[in-house]
C-alpha positions as CSV (number, residue, x, y, z in Angstrom):
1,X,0.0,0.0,0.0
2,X,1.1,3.3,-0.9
3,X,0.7,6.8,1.0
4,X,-0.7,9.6,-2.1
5,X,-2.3,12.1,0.0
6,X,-3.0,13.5,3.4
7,X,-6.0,15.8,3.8
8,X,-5.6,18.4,6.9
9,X,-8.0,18.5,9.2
10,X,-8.2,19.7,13.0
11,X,-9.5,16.5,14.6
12,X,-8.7,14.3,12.2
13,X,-6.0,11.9,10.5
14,X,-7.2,11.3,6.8
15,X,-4.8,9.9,4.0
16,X,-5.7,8.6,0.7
17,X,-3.7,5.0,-0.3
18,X,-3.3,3.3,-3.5
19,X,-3.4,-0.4,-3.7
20,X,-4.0,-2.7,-6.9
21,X,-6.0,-0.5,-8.9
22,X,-7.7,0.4,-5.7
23,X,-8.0,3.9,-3.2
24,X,-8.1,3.7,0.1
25,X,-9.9,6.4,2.4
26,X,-8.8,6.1,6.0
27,X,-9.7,8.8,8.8
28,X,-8.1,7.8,12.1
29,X,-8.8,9.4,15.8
30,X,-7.2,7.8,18.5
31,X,-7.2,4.4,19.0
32,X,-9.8,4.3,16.0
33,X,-10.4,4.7,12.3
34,X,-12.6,3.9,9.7
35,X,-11.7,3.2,5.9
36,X,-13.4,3.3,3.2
37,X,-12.2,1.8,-0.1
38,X,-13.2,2.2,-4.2
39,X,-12.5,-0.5,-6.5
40,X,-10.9,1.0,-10.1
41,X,-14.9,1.9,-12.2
42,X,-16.8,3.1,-8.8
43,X,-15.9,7.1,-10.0
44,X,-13.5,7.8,-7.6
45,X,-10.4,6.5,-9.8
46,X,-7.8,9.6,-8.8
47,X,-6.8,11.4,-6.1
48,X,-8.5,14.3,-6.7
49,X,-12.0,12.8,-6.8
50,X,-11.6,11.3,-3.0
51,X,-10.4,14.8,-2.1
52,X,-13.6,16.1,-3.4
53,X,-15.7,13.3,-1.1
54,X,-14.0,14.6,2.3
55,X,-16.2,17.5,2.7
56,X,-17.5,18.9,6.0
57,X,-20.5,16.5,6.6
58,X,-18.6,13.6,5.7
59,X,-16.0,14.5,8.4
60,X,-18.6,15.0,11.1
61,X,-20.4,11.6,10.2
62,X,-17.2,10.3,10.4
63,X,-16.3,12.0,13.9
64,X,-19.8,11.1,14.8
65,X,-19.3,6.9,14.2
66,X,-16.0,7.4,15.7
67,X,-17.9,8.4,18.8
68,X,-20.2,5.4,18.7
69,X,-17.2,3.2,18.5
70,X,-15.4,4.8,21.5
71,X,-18.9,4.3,23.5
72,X,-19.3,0.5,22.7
73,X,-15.8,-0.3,22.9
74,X,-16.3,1.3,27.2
75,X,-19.8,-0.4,27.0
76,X,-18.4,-3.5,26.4
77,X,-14.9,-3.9,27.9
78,X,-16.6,-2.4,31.1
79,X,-18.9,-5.1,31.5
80,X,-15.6,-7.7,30.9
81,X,-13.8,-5.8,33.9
82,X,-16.7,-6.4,36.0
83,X,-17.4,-10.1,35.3
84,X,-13.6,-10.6,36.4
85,X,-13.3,-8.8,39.3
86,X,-13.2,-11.2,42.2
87,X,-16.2,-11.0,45.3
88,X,-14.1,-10.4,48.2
89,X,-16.0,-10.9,51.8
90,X,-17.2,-7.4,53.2
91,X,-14.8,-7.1,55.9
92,X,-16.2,-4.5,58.6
């Protein structure tokens, strides 16, 4: 996989890959990221064109699934800590 692009953006990692006649979209925050990728025929066939898909709302959808992510990855490794945590007597 090769790096072609990095958008800027204030919240945001987003870089544009090439790999066999395929462009990645990846948009990283922390610990997570989502990718998106076009096959060579869906439109999106040069850099330029997956520029022109990052616009505003896209980012803030994007921000706004990262979110989700962040909550069900607490919401569930919460509820793992908590089944493992031994019962100790109440000692008084």
């Amino acid at each position: 996989m090769r790096l072609l692009a990095n958008i800027p953006h204030p919240l945001l990692k987003i870089s544009i890959f090439t790999n066999d006649n395929r462009f990645t979209l990846k948009f990283e925050s922390g610990l997570y990221e989502q990718t998106y990728k076009f096959r060579d025929g869906d439109g999106y066939d040069n850099v330029d064109a997956i520029i022109k898909l990052v616009t505003d709302q896209f980012c803030i959808d994007v921000l706004q699934l990262l979110n989700l992510q962040h909550k069900m990855k607490l919401s569930h490794t919460s509820n793992l800590h908590s089944a493992n945590e031994p019962d100790f007597p109440v000692i008084i």
